[in-house]
C-alpha positions as CSV (number, residue, x, y, z in Angstrom):
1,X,12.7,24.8,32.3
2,X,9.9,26.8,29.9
3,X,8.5,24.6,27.5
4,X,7.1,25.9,24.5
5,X,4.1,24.0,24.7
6,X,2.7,21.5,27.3
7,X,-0.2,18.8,26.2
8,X,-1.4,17.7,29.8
9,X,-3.1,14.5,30.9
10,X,-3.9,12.8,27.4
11,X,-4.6,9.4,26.6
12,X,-2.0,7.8,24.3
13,X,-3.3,4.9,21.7
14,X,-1.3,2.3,24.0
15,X,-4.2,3.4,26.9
16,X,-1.3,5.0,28.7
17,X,-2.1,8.8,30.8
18,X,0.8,11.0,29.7
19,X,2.2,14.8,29.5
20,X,3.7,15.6,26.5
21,X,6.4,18.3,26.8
22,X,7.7,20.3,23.4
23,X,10.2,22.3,22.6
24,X,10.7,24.2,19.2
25,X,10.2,21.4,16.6
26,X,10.7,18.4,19.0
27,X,9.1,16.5,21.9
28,X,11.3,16.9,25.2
29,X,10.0,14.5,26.7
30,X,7.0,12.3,27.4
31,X,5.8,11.5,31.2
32,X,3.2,10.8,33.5
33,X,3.1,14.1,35.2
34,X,5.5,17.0,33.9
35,X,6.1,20.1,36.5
36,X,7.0,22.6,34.3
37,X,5.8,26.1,32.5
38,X,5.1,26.1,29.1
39,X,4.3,29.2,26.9
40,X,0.9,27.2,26.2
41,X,-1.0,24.9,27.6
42,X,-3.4,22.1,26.2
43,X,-5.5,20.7,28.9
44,X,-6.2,17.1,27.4
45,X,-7.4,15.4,30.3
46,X,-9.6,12.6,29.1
47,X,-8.9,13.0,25.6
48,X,-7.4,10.8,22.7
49,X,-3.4,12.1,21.9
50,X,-2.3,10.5,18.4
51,X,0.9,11.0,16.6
52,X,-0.7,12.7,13.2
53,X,-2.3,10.4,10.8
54,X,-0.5,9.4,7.3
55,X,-1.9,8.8,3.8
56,X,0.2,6.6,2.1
57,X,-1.8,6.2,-1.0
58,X,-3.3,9.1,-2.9
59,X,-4.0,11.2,-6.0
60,X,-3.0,14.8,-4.9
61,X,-2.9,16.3,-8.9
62,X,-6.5,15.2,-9.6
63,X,-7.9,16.3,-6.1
64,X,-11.6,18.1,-5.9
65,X,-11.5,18.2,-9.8
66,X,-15.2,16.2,-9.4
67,X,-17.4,16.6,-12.5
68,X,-14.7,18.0,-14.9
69,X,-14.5,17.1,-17.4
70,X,-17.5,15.5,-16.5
71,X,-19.2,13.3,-14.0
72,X,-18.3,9.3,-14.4
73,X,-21.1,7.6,-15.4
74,X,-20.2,4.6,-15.3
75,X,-18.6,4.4,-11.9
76,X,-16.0,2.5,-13.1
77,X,-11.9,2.5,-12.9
78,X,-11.7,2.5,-16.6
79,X,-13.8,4.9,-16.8
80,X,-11.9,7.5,-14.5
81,X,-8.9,6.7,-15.9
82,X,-10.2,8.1,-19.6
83,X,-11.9,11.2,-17.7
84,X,-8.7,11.9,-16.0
85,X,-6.9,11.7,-19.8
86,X,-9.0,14.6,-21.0
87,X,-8.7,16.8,-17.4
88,X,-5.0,16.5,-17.1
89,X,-4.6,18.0,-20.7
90,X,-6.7,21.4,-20.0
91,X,-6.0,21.4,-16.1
92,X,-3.7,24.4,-15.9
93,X,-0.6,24.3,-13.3
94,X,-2.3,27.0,-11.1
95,X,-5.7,25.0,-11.1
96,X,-4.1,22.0,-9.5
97,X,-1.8,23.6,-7.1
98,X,-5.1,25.6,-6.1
99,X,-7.3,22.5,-5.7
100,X,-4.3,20.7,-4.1
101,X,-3.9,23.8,-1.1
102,X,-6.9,23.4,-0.5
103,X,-7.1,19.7,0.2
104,X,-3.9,19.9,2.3
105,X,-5.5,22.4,4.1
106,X,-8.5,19.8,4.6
107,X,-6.0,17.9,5.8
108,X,-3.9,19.7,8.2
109,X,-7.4,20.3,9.8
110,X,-7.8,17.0,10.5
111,X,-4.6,16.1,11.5
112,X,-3.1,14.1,8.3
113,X,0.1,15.3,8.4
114,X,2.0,13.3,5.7
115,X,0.8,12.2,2.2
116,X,2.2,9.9,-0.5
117,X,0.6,11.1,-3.7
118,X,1.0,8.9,-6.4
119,X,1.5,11.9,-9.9
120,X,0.5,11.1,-13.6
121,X,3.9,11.3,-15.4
122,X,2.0,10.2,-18.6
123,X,1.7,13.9,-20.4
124,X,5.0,15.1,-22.3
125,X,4.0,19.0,-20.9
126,X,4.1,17.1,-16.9
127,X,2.3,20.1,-15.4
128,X,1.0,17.3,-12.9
129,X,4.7,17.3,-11.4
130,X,5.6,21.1,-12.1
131,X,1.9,21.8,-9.7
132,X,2.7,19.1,-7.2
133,X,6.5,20.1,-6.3
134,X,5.4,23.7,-6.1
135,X,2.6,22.3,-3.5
136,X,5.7,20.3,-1.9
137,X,7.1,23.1,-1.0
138,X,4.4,25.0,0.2
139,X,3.0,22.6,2.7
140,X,6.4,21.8,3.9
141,X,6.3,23.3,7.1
142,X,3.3,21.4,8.4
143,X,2.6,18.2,6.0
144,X,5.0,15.6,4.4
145,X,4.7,15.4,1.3
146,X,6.0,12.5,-0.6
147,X,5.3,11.9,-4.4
148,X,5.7,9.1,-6.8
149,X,5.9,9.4,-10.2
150,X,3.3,7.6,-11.7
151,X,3.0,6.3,-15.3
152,X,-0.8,6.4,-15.7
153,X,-1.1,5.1,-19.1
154,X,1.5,2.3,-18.5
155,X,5.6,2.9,-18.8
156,X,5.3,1.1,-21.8
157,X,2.0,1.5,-23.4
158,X,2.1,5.2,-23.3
159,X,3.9,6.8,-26.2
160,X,6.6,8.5,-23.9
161,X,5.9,6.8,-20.6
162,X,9.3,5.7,-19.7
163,X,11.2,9.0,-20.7
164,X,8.5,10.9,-18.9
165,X,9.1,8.8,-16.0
166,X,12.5,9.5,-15.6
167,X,12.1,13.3,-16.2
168,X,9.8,12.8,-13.4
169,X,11.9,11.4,-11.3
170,X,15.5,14.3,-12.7
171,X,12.6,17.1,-11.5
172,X,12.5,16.2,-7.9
173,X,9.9,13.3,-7.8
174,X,10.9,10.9,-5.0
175,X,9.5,7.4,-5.6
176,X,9.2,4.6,-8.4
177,X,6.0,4.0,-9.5
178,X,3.8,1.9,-12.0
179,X,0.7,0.2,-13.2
180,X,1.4,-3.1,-14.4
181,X,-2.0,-4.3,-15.3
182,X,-2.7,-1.2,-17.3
183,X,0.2,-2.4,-19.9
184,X,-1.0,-3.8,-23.1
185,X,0.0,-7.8,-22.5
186,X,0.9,-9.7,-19.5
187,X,4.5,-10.1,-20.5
188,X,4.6,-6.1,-21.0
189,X,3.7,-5.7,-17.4
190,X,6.1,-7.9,-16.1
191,X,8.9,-6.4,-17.8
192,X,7.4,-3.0,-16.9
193,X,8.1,-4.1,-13.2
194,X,11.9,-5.1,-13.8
195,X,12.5,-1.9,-15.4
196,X,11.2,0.3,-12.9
197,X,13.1,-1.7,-10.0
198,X,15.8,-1.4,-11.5
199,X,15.5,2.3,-12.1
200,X,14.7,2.6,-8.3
201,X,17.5,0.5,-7.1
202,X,19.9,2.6,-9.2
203,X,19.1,5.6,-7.7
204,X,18.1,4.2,-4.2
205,X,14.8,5.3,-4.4
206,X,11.7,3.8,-2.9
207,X,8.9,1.9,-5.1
208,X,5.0,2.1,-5.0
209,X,3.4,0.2,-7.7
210,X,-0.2,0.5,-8.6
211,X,-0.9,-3.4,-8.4
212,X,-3.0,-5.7,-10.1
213,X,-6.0,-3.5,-9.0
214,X,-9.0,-5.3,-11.1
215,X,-11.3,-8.2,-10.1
216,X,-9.4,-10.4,-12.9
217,X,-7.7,-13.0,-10.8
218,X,-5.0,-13.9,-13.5
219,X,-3.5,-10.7,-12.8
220,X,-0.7,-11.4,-10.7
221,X,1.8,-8.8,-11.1
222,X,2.6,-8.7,-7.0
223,X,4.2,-12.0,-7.7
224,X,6.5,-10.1,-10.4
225,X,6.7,-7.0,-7.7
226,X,8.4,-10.0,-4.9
227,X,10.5,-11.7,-7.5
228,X,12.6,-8.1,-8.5
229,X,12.2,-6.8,-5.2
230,X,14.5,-9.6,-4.3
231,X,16.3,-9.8,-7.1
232,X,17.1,-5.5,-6.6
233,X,17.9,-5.7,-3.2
234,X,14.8,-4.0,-2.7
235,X,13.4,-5.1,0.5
236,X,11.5,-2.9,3.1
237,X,11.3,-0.1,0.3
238,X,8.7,-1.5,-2.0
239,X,4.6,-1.5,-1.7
240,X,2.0,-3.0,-3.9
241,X,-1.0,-0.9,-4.0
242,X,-4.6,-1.9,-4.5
243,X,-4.0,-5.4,-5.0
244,X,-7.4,-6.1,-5.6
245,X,-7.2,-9.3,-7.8
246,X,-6.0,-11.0,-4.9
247,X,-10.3,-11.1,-3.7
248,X,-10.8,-13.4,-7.0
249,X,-7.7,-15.5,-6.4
250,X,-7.9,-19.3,-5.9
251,X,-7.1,-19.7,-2.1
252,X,-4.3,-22.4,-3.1
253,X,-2.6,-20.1,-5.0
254,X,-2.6,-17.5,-2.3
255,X,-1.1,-19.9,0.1
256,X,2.0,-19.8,-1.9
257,X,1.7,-16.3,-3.2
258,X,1.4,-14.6,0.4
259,X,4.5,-16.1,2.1
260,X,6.3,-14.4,-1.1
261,X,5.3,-11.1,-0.5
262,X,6.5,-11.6,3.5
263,X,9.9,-12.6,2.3
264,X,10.3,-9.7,-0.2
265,X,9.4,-7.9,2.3
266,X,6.4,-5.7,0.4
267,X,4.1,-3.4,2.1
268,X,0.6,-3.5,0.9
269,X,-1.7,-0.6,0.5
270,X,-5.6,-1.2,0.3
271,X,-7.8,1.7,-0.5
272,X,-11.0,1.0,1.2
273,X,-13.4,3.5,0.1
274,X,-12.1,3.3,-3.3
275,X,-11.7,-0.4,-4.0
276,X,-15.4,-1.0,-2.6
277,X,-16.8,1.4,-5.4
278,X,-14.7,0.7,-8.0
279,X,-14.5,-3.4,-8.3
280,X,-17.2,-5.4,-8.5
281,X,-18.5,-3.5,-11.2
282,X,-18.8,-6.6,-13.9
283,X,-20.9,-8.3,-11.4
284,X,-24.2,-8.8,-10.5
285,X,-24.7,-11.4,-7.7
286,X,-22.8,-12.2,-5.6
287,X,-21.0,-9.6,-6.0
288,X,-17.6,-8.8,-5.1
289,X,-16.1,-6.4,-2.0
290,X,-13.1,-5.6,-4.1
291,X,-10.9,-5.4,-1.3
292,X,-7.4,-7.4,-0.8
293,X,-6.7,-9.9,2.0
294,X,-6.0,-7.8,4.5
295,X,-5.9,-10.3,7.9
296,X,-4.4,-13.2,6.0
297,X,-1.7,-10.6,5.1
298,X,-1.2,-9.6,8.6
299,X,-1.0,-12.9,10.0
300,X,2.5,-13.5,7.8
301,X,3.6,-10.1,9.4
302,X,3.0,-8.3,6.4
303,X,2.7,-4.6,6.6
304,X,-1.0,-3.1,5.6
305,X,-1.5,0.1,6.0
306,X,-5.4,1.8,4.4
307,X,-4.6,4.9,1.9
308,X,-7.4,7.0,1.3
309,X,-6.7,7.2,-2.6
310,X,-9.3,9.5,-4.1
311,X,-11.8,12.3,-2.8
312,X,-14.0,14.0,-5.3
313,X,-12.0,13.0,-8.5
314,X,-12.9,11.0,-11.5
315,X,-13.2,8.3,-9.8
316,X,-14.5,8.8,-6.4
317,X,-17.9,11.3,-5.8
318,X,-16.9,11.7,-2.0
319,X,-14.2,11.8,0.6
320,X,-13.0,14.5,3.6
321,X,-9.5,13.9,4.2
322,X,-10.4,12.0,7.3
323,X,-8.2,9.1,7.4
324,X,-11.0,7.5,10.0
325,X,-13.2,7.4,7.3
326,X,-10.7,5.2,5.3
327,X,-10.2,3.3,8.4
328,X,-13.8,2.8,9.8
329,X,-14.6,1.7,5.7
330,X,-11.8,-0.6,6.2
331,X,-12.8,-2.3,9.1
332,X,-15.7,-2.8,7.8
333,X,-15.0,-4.3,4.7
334,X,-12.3,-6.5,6.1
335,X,-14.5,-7.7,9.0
336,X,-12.3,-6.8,11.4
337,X,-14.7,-6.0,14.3
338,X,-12.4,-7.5,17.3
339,X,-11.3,-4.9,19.6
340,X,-8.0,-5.6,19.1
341,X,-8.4,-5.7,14.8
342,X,-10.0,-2.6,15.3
343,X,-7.4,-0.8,17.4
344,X,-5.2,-2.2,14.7
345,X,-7.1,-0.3,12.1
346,X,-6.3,3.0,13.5
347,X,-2.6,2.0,14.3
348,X,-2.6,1.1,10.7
349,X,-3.4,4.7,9.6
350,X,-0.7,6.5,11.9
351,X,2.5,4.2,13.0
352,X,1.9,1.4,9.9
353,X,1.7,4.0,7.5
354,X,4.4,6.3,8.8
355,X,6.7,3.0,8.1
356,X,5.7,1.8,5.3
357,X,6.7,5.3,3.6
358,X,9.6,5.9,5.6
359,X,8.6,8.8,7.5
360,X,11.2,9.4,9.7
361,X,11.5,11.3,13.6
362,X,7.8,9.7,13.8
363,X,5.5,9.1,17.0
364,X,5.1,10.2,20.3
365,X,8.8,10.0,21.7
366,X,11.5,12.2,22.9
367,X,12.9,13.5,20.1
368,X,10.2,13.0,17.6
369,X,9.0,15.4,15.5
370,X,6.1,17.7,17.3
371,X,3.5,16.5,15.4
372,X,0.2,15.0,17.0
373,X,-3.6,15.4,17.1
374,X,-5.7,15.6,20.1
375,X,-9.0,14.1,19.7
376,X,-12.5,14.2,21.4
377,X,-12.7,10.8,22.2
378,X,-11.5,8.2,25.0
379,X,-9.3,5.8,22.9
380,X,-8.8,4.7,19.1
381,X,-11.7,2.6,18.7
382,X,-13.8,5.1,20.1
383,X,-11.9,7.5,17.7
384,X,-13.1,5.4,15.0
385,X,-16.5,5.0,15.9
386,X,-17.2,8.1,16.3
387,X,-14.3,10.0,13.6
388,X,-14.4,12.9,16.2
389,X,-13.6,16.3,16.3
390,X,-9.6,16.8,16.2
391,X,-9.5,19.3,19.4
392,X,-5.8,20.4,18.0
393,X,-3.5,19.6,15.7
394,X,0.3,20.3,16.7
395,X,2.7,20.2,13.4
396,X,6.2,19.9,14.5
397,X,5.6,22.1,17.7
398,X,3.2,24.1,15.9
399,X,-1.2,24.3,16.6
400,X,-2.2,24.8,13.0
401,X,-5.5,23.8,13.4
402,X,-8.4,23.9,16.4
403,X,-11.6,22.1,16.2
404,X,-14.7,22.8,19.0
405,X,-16.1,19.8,20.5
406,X,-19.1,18.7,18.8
407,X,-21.7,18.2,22.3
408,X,-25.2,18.3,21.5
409,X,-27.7,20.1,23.4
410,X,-30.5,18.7,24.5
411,X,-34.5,19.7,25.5
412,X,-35.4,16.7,26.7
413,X,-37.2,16.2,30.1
414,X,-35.9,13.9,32.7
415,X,-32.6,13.9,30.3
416,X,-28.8,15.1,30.4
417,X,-28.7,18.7,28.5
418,X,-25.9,17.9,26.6
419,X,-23.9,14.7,25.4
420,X,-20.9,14.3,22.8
421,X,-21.6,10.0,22.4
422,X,-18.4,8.7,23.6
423,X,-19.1,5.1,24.6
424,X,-20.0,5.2,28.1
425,X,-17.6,3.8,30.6
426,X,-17.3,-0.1,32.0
């Protein structure tokens, strides 16, 4: 049989040595050693094959808009938030779907392959979703994009929020999102989270709330989030993102609020990079890491998967489209230097994050979707340490995107002329 493309001898995440066999849009099948012809051939041999990383938490409409209106001075959420009020109202449609092409096309470069991007639904003119459908269907042939319509100004503190929402939502827009903490009262925000359950178990849709993300521990919407995820039948569909308050929270009150969110069955999205410049803002010393509890989660079998959130936006100066970035910040701030933690961390930005979005046909398996990345390094954690060059990228049987490995040479006497840092073998 001729294969339409043949990955040989790569090392899955799981440490196995495998061929990867594909054929149109689909892998064929998976195996130690494949004798067959392919039309092309990707030698492998030593090299780190991943099924294609996954965003599940970010800002797509905002994107590489850094400095307009204006820089944030402050540094600060709040800050951001009022920044992104003025941008979204001159931003024209073309402008974002520009910016946003060109991140995707960060992305496919780097193997990140499907995005959930969370899209203001706050302005009555919604150019935000008109740009990011249109970018939908653009990227459709080599990244999944998924997008959540997003209430930035609150559902109900916005003049329009709710009908906006729903527009959002009649246009094309494929999950239910919100911002509880954002609402003017406590009460608001809970009622703010029935209502948008509600609306997303009517129409079967998914929910991604923007969730008590602020170092104020009496914010304690995820609570709320479990209670109607229950009561709606909602289970496995819902995520709370951010949940930063969680950081400040009185560790009594976490040991009843965690085994909550296991039995909802919520998915929880921290955004390392983010939450570690954003929080922690009001303090001086100590001072706060701003990110949610991310083991103590997992331990209950909760799904945490990092999002990337931001890159070079009102809120966030940097950013690549790397998920190891996210990942290697992640581990960091969560302490989660164990080699098996951090081989978690990058399963948690490919197979985690495919589920908790619902990405479907996902992995390497026969009969998956054709889409993985092939790596310069030996294994994940190696991947992570070093965020390495991604040698190929293969979107549903397609290379879209070739990297060179990054060797340096050397003038050294006495010493190897070249060397690419992989951590040397045991």
């Amino acid at each position: 049989m001729m294969f339409d493309l043949l990955v040989k001898g790569g090392t899955l995440p799981d440490g196995r040595v495998a061929d990867i066999a594909i054929a149109g849009e689909r892998i064929a099948e998976i195996a130690p050693k494949i004798a067959a012809e392919a039309r092309e051939v990707i030698d492998a041999t030593g090299d780190l094959v991943a099924p294609p990383f996954v965003d599940p938490h970010f800002h797509l409409d905002a994107t590489l808009s850094y400095g307009l209106p204006r820089v944030n001075g402050s540094g600060t959420l709040l800050e951001g938030i009022s920044l992104w009020g003025e941008l979204r109202e001159i931003a024209t449609v073309d402008e974002m779907v520009t910016r946003a092409l060109q991140y995707c096309d960060w992305a496919a470069s780097l193997g990140l392959l499907a995005i959930r991007s969370h899209v203001d639904t706050t302005p009555d003119h919604l150019n935000t979703v008109t740009a990011m459908l249109e970018v939908r269907e653009k990227v459709k042939d080599y990244i999944d994009l998924q997008l959540v319509a997003f209430p930035q100004d609150g559902l109900y503190r916005a003049p329009n929020g709710r009908e906006n929402l729903i527009r959002a939502l009649d246009m094309g827009v494929e999950v239910v999102g919100g911002i509880p903490h954002f609402e003017r009262t406590m009460a608001e925000g809970a009622a703010s989270l029935a209502d948008l359950c509600e609306i997303a178990a009517t129409r079967g849709l998914r929910v991604d709330i923007h969730c008590d993300e602020t170092d104020d521990p009496m914010s304690r919407h995820i609570e709320t989030l479990a209670y109607e995820t229950q009561r709606r039948g909602l289970q496995g569909r819902v995520a709370g993102s951010h949940l930063t308050s969680m950081h400040s929270m009185d560790n009594y009150y976490v040991s009843k609020l965690l085994p909550l969110i296991a039995e909802a069955g919520i998915a929880a999205i921290p955004n390392p990079l983010i939450n570690i410049v954003l929080q922690g803002r009001h303090d001086t010393f100590p001072k706060r890491r701003g990110l949610t509890r991310v083991k103590e989660m997992q331990a209950l079998g909760i799904p945490v998967g990092w999002g990337q959130d931001c890159v070079l936006d009102p809120w966030y100066s940097l950013g690549t489209a790397d998920m190891l970035d996210v990942a290697f910040m992640g581990m960091h701030v969560a302490q989660m230097t164990h080699p098996d933690e951090m081989a978690r961390c990058f399963t948690m930005v490919t197979e985690t994050n495919a589920a908790i979005i619902g990405l479907e046909d996902y992995g390497l398996k026969k009969g998956a979707k054709a889409s993985l990345v092939v790596l310069d390094a030996a294994g994940p954690v190696d991947a992570l340490r070093l965020r390495p060059a991604r040698l190929a990228v293969i979107a549903k049987g397609k290379v879209i995107a070739r990297t060179p490995r990054a060797d340096a040479a050397l003038s050294l006497p006495g010493r190897p002329a070249s060397l690419n840092r992989r951590a040397p073998r045991r």
